[in-house]
N, C-alpha and C positions, 0 to 999 in steps of 0.2 A: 819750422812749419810742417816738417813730415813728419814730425814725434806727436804733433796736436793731433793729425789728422789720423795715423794710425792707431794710436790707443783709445778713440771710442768705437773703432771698428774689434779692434781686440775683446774689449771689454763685450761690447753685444753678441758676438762668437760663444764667448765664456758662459754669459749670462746665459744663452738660446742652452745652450751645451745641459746646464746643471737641470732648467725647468724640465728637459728632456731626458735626463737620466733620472731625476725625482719622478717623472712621470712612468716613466719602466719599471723602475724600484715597487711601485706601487702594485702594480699589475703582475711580478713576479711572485707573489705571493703563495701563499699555500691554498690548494684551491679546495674547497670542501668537498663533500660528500654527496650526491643525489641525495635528494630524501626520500626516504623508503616510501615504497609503495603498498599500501595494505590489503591487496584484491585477496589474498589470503588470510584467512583469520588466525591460524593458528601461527602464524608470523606475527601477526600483531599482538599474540601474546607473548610472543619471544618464546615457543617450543621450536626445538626442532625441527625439521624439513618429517626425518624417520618417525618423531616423537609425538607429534600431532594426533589430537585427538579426532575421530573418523566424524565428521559432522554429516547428519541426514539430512540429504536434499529434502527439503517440505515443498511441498506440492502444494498451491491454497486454488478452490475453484468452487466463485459464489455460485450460490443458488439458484439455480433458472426458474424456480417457480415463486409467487409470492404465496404466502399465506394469509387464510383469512380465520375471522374471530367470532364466533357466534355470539351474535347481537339479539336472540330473541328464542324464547323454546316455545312451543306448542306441543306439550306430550300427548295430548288429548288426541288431538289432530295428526299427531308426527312429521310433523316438519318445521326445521327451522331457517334463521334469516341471519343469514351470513355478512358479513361487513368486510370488502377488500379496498387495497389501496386504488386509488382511482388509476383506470388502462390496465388491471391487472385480472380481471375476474372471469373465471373458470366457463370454460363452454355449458352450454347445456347438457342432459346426460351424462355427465363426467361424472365418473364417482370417486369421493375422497375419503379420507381416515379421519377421524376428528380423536385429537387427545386430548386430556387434560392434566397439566400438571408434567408434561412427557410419557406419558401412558396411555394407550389405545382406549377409547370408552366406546364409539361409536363409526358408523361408517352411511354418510349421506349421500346422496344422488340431487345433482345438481337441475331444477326444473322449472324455474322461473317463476315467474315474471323478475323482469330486473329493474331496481332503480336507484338511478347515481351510481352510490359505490356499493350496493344494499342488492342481495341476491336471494330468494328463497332456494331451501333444497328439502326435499321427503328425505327423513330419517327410518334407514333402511335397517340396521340392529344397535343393537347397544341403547345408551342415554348420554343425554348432554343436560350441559346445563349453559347459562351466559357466560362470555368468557373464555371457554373451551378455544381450540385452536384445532383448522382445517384444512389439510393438505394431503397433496399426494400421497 
């Protein structure tokens, strides 16, 4: 009666024994590597730390002013009627450049009346034509 009762005590010892060594085995493993971090570019091309190409800070900083599109000529008259994006249009008296094509043509003065997105301005030198483009 004491050989019955001992050997499934035995046996569950054993057994507890192995799932806990299989369990360690597993875990003693080889443990890998961080994975790289890329806040460096020239790392991530794999140059050297020395070898690295000198990358220029770029500096980006939009445009505080909109620009507007002349929607209408009066040469006769000399002035024309400006179209800006809406909340965006030029005080009065303000004088701007007007180019066309990126080339200085003209230079207007901002004098109203206003309506919607739609601004008259007296053309002060130069020529426009529809189209053109009007800013600071």
């Amino acid at each position: 009666m004491g050989a019955e009762c001992f050997y499934p005590e035995t046996v569950r010892k054993l057994f507890g024994m192995l799932i806990l060594g299989a369990l360690a085995s597993g875990c003693a493993g080889k443990k890998r590597p961080p994975a790289p971090t890329f806040s460096d570019p020239g790392a991530a091309m794999g140059f050297p730390k020395e070898s690295q190409p000198h990358a220029a800070k770029l500096i980006v900083t939009p445009a505080s002013t909109a620009s507007g599109k002349v929607a209408m000529v009066n040469n006769s008259s000399r002035f024309v009627v400006l179209n800006y994006p809406l909340g965006h249009l030029p005080a009065n008296n303000k004088h701007l450049n007007v180019y066309h094509n990126g080339l200085k043509v003209g230079e207007v003065k901002i004098t109203g009346p206003q309506y919607d997105d739609n601004v008259v301005a007296d053309l002060l030198s130069g020529e426009c034509e529809a189209g053109d483009e009007a800013r600071d």
